[in-house]
Kinemage of the C-alpha trace (Angstrom):
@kinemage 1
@onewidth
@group {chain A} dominant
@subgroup {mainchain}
@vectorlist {calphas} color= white
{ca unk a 1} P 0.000 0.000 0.000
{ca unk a 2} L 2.860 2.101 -0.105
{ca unk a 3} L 3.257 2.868 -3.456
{ca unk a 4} L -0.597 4.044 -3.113
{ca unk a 5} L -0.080 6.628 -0.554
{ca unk a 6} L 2.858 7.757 -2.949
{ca unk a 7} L 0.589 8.427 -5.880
{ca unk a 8} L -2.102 10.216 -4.309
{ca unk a 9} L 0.458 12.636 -2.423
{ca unk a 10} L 1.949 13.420 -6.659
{ca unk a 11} L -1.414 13.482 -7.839
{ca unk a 12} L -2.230 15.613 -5.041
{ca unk a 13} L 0.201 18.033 -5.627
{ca unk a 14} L 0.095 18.280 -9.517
{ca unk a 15} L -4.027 18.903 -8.786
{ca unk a 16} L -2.499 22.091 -6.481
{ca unk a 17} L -0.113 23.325 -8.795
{ca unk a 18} L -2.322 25.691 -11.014
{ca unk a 19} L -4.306 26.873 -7.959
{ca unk a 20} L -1.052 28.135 -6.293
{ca unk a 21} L 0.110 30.054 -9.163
{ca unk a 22} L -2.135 32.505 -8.368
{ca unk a 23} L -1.036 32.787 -4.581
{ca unk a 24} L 0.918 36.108 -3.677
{ca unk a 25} L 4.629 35.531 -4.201
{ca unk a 26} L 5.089 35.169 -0.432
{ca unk a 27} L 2.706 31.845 -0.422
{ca unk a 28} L 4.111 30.673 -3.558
{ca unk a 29} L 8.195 30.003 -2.063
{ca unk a 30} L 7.307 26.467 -1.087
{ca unk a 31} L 5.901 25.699 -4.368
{ca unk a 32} L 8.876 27.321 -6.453
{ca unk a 33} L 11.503 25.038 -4.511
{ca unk a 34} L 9.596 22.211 -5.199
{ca unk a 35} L 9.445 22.828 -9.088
{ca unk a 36} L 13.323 23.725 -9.095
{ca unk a 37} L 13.497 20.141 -8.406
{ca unk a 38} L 11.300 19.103 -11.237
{ca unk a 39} L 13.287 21.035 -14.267
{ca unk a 40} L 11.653 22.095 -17.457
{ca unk a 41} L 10.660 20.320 -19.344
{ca unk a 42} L 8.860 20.958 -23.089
{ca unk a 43} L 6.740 23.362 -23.149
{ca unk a 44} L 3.108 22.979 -23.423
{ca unk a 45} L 0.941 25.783 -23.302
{ca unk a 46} L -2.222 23.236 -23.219
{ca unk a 47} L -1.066 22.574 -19.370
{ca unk a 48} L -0.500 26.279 -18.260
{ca unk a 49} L -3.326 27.160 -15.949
{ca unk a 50} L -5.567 30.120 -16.915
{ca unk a 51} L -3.881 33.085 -16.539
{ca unk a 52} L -5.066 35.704 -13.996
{ca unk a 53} L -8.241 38.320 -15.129
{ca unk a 54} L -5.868 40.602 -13.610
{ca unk a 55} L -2.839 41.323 -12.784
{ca unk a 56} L -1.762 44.709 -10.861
{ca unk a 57} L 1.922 44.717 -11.725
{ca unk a 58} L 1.320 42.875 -15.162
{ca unk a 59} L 2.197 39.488 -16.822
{ca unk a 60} L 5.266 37.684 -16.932
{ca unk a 61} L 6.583 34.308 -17.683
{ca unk a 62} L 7.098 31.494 -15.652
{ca unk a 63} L 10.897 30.257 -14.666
{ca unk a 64} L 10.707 27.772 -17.593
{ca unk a 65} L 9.719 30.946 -20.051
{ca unk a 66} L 6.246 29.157 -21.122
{ca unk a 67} L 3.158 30.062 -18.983
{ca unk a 68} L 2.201 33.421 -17.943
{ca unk a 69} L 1.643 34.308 -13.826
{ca unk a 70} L 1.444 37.529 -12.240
{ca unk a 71} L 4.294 39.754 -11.744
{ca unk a 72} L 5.518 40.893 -7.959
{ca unk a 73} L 4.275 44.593 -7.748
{ca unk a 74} L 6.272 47.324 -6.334
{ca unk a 75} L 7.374 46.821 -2.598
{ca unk a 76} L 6.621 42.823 -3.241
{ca unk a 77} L 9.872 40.429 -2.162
{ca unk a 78} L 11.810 39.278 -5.140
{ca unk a 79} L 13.865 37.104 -6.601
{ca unk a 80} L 17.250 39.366 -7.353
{ca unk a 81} L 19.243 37.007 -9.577
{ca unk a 82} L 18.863 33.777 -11.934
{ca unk a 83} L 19.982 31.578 -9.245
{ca unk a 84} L 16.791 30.899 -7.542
{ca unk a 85} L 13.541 31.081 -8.137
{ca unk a 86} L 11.403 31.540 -4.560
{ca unk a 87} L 9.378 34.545 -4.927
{ca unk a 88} L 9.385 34.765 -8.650
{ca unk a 89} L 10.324 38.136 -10.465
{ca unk a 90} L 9.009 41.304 -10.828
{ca unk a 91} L 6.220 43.152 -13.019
{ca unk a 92} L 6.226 45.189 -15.657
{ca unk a 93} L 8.751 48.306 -15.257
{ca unk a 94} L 10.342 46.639 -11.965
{ca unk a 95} L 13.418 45.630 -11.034
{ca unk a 96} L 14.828 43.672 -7.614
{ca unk a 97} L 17.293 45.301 -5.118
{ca unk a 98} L 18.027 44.118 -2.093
{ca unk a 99} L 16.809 46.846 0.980
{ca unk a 100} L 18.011 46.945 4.394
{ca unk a 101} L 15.794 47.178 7.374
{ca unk a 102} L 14.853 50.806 6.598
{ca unk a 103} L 13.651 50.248 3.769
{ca unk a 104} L 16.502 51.495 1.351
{ca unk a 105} L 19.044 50.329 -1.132
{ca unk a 106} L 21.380 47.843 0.348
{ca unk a 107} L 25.240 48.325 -0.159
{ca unk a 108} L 26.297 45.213 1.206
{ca unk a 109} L 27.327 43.727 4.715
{ca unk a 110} L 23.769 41.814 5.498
{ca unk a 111} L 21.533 39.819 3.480
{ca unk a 112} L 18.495 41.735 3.473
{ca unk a 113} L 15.216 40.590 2.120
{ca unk a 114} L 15.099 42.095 -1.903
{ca unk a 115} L 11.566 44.376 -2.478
{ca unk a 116} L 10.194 45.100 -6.205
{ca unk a 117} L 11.245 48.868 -7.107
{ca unk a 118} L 10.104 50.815 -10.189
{ca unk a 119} L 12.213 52.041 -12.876
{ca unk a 120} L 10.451 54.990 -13.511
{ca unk a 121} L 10.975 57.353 -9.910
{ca unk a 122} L 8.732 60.525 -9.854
{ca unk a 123} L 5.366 62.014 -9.410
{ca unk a 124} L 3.371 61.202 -12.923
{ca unk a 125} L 0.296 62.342 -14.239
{ca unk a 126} L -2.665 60.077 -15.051
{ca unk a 127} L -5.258 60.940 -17.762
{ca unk a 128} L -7.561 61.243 -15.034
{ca unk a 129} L -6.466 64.569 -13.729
{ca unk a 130} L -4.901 62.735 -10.760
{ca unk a 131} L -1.155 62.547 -9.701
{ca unk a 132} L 0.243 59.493 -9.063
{ca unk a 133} L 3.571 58.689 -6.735
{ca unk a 134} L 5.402 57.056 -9.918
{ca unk a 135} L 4.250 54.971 -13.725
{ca unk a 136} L 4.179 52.185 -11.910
{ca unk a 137} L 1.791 53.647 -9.394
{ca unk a 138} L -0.453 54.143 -12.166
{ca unk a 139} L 0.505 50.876 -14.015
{ca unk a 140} L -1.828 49.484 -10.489
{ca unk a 141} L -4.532 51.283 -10.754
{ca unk a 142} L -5.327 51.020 -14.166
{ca unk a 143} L -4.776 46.908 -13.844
{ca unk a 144} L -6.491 46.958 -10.816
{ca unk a 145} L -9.477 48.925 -11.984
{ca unk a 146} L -9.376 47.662 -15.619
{ca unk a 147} L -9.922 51.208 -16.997
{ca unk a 148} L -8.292 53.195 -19.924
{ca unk a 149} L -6.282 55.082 -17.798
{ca unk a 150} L -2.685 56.390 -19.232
{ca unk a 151} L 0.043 58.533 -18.805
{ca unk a 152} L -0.826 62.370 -19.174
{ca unk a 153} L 2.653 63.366 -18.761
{ca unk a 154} L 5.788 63.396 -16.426
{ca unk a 155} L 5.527 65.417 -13.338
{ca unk a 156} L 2.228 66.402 -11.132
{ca unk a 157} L -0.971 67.230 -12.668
{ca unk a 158} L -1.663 70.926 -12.914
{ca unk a 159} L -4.687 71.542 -10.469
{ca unk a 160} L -6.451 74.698 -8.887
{ca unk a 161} L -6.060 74.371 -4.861
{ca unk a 162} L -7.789 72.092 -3.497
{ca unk a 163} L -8.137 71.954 0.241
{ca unk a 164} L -7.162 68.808 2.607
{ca unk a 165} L -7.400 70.157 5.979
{ca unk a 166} L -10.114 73.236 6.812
{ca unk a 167} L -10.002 75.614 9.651
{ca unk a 168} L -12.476 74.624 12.635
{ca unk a 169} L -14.560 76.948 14.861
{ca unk a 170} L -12.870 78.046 17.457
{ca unk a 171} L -14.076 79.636 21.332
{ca unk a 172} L -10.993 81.098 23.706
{ca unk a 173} L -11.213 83.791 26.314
{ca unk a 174} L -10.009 87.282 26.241
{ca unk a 175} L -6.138 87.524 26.806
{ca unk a 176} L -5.545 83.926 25.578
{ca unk a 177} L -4.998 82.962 22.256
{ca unk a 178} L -5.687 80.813 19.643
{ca unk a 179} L -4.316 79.128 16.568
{ca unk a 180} L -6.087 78.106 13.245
{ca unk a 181} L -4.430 76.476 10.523
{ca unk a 182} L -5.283 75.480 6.779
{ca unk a 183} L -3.631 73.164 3.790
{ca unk a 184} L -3.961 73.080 0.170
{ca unk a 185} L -2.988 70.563 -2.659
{ca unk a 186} L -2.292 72.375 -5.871
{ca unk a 187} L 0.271 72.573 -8.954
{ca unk a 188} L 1.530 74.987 -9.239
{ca unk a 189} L 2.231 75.595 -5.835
{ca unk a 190} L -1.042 78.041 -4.285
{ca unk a 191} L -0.506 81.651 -2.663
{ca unk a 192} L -2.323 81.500 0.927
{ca unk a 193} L -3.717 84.203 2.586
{ca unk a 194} L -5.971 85.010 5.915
{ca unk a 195} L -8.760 87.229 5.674
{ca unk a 196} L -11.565 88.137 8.055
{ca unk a 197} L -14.862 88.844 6.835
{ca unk a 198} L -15.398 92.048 6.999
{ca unk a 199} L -12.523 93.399 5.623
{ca unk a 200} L -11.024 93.195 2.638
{ca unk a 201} L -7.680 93.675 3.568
{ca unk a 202} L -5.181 90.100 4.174
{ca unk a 203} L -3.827 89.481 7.451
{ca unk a 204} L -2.230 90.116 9.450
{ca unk a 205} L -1.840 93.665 8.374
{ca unk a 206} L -0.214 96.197 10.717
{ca unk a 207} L -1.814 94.122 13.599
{ca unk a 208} L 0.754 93.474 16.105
{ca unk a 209} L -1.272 90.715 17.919
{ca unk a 210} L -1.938 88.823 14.423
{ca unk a 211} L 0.771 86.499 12.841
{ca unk a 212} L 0.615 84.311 10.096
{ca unk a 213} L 3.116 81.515 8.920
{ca unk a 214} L 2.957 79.440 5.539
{ca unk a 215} L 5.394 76.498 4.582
{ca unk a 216} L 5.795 73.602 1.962
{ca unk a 217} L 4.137 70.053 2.947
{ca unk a 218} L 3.954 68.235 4.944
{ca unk a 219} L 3.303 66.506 1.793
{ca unk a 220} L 4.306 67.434 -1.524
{ca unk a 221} L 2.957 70.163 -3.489
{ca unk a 222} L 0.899 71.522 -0.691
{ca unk a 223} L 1.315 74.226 1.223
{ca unk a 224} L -0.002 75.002 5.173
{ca unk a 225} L -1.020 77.793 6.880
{ca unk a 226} L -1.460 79.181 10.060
{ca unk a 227} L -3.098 82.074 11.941
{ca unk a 228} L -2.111 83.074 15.509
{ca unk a 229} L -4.111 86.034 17.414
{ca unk a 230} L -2.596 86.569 20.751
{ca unk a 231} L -4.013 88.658 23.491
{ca unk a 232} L -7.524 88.252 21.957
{ca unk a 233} L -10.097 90.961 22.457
{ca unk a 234} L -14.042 90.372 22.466
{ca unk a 235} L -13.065 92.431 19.083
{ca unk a 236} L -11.520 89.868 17.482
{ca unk a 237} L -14.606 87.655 17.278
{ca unk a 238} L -15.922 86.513 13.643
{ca unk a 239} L -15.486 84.050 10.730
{ca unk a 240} L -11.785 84.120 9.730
{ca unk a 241} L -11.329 82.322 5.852
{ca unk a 242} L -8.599 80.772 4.541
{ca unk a 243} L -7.981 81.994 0.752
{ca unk a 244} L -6.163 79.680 -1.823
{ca unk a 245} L -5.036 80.750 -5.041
{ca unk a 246} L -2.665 79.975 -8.359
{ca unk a 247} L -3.107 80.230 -11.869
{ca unk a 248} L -5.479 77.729 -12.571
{ca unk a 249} L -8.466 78.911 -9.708
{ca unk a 250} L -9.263 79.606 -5.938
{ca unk a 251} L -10.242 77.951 -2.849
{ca unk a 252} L -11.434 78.928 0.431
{ca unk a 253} L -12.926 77.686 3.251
{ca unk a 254} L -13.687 79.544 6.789
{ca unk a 255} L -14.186 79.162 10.789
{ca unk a 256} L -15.301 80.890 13.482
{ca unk a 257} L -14.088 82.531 16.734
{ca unk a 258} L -15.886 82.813 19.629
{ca unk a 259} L -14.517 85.578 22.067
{ca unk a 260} L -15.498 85.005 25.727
{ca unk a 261} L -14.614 87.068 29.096
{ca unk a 262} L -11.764 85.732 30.917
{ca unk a 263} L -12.442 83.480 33.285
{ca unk a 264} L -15.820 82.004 31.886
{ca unk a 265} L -17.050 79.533 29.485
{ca unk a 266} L -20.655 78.472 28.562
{ca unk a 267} L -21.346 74.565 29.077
{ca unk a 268} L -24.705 73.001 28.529
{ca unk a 269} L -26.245 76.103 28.616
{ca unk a 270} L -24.542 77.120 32.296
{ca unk a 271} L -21.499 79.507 32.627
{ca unk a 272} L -18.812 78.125 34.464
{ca unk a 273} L -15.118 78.938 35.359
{ca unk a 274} L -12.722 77.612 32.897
{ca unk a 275} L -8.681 77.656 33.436
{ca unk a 276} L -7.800 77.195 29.879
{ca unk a 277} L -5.346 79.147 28.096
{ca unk a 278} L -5.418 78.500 24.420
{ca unk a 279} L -7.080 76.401 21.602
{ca unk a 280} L -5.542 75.217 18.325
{ca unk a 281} L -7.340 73.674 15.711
{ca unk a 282} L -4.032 71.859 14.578
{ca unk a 283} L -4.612 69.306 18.165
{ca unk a 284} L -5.921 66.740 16.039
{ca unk a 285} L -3.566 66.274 13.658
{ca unk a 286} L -0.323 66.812 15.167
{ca unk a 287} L 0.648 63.409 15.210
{ca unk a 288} L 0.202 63.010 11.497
{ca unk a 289} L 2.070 66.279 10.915
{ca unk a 290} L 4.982 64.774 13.432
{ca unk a 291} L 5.186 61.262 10.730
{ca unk a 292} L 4.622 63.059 7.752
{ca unk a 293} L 7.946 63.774 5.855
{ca unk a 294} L 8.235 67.458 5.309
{ca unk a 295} L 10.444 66.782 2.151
{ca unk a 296} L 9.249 69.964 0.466
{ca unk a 297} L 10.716 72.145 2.789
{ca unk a 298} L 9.607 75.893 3.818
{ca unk a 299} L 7.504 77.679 1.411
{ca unk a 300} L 7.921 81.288 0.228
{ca unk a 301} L 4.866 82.894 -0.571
């Protein structure tokens, strides 16, 4: 009966094959080890198992150069050289490099694990209007999504500002102050400005209790804002808007201040004694702003 149990485990495994060539690479090692002992042998197309609907990082050949599997997409582990075949190779427009443990280009001295990277490095445009981190990038999408999407163009897409983070309403005492801030995705790069409504003028003006500050990021190709009153006076109540322009249109969006008298704050309807000193609208997202990488540096408007 030995020679049974034999059998079934091949026939077992050659019913498995074509299902696990549609694994990720990172399920498919096993597999590849096992078929390094096999060899190639001639090819017949007749026994490749259906290629994929889709795949993200396109089509490429098996190790024997006769069926078609999906390619490792970018940040995928690799195989980086002829002389094994584990993880299987890369997609269309990617190449395997070995990365240490922070996630960049090994020079030697460790055997880190080898990640898919694309050729093509830089921002690119889609025909969608939307910019994407590199062709490759968009290479996933449009796989992914199975759309007509192309390549526009190197480089961002041009865009009127757009805003990702809005000013929020805002309630301090008098002699406190408080801090709103804005950002804005555009190309090219937006001018910023504070106004408050009322008055046509931008801040801060000849204000000495009114500062603003603009810089570059924290991601590329936008730009963020902020407006600091100090010392506030029941005066300086009202709907402050942040004002986004560059060549190709305008954005704005607004918030409100709420001036109290020192020493109390309404709750539930009740006036009560409050010992805060400030409020900032930025509270929320410092933590993203802390991990973001601020690659674009300071902006001059």
């Amino acid at each position: 009966m030995a020679w049974f149990g034999v059998l079934v485990c091949v026939v077992g495994l050659d019913l498995y094959l074509p299902l696990s060539l549609g694994s990720p690479p990172q399920h498919r090692g096993w597999l590849r080890l096992w078929e390094e002992g096999e060899g190639c042998g001639a090819c017949e197309e007749r026994r490749c198992p259906p290629a994929p609907p889709s795949c993200p990082a396109g089509w490429v050949q098996d190790r024997c150069g006769c069926c078609e599997q999906c390619g490792n997409a970018e940040g995928q582990p690799c195989d980086p050289d002829g002389a094994q075949y584990f993880y299987g190779p890369c997609g269309e427009g990617l190449y395997c490099q070995r990365m240490d443990q922070r996630g960049h280009g090994a020079h030697g001295g460790h055997d880190p694990e080898p990640k898919c990277v694309c050729l093509s490095q830089g921002l690119t445009c889609g025909s969608d209007g939307r910019t994407y981190h590199n062709l490759c990038h968009l290479r996933e999408v449009a796989n992914q999504e199975d759309t007509t999407l192309r390549l526009a163009g190197q480089g961002p897409c041009y865009s009127p500002p757009q805003m990702t983070r809005m000013p929020r309403d805002l309630e301090n005492h008098t002699g406190n102050y408080i801090i709103f801030s804005c950002e804005v995705s555009a190309y090219p790069l937006p001018q910023l400005n504070w106004k408050k409504e009322g008055n046509e003028n931008f801040l801060p003006g000849d204000d000495p209790h009114v500062s603003v500050q603009s810089r570059g990021g924290p991601q590329r190709y936008t730009v963020s804002t902020w407006l600091q009153i100090e010392g506030l006076r029941l005066s300086d109540a009202g709907v402050y808007a942040c004002v986004s322009r560059n060549a190709l249109g305008e954005a704005s969006a607004s918030a409100r201040l709420t001036v109290l008298r020192q020493g109390m704050r309404e709750f539930d309807g009740n006036w009560e004694e409050d010992h805060h000193h400030y409020y900032d609208d930025t509270e929320e997202t410092k933590n993203d702003s802390e991990n973001s990488d601020p690659e674009s540096g300071d902006y001059q408007g």
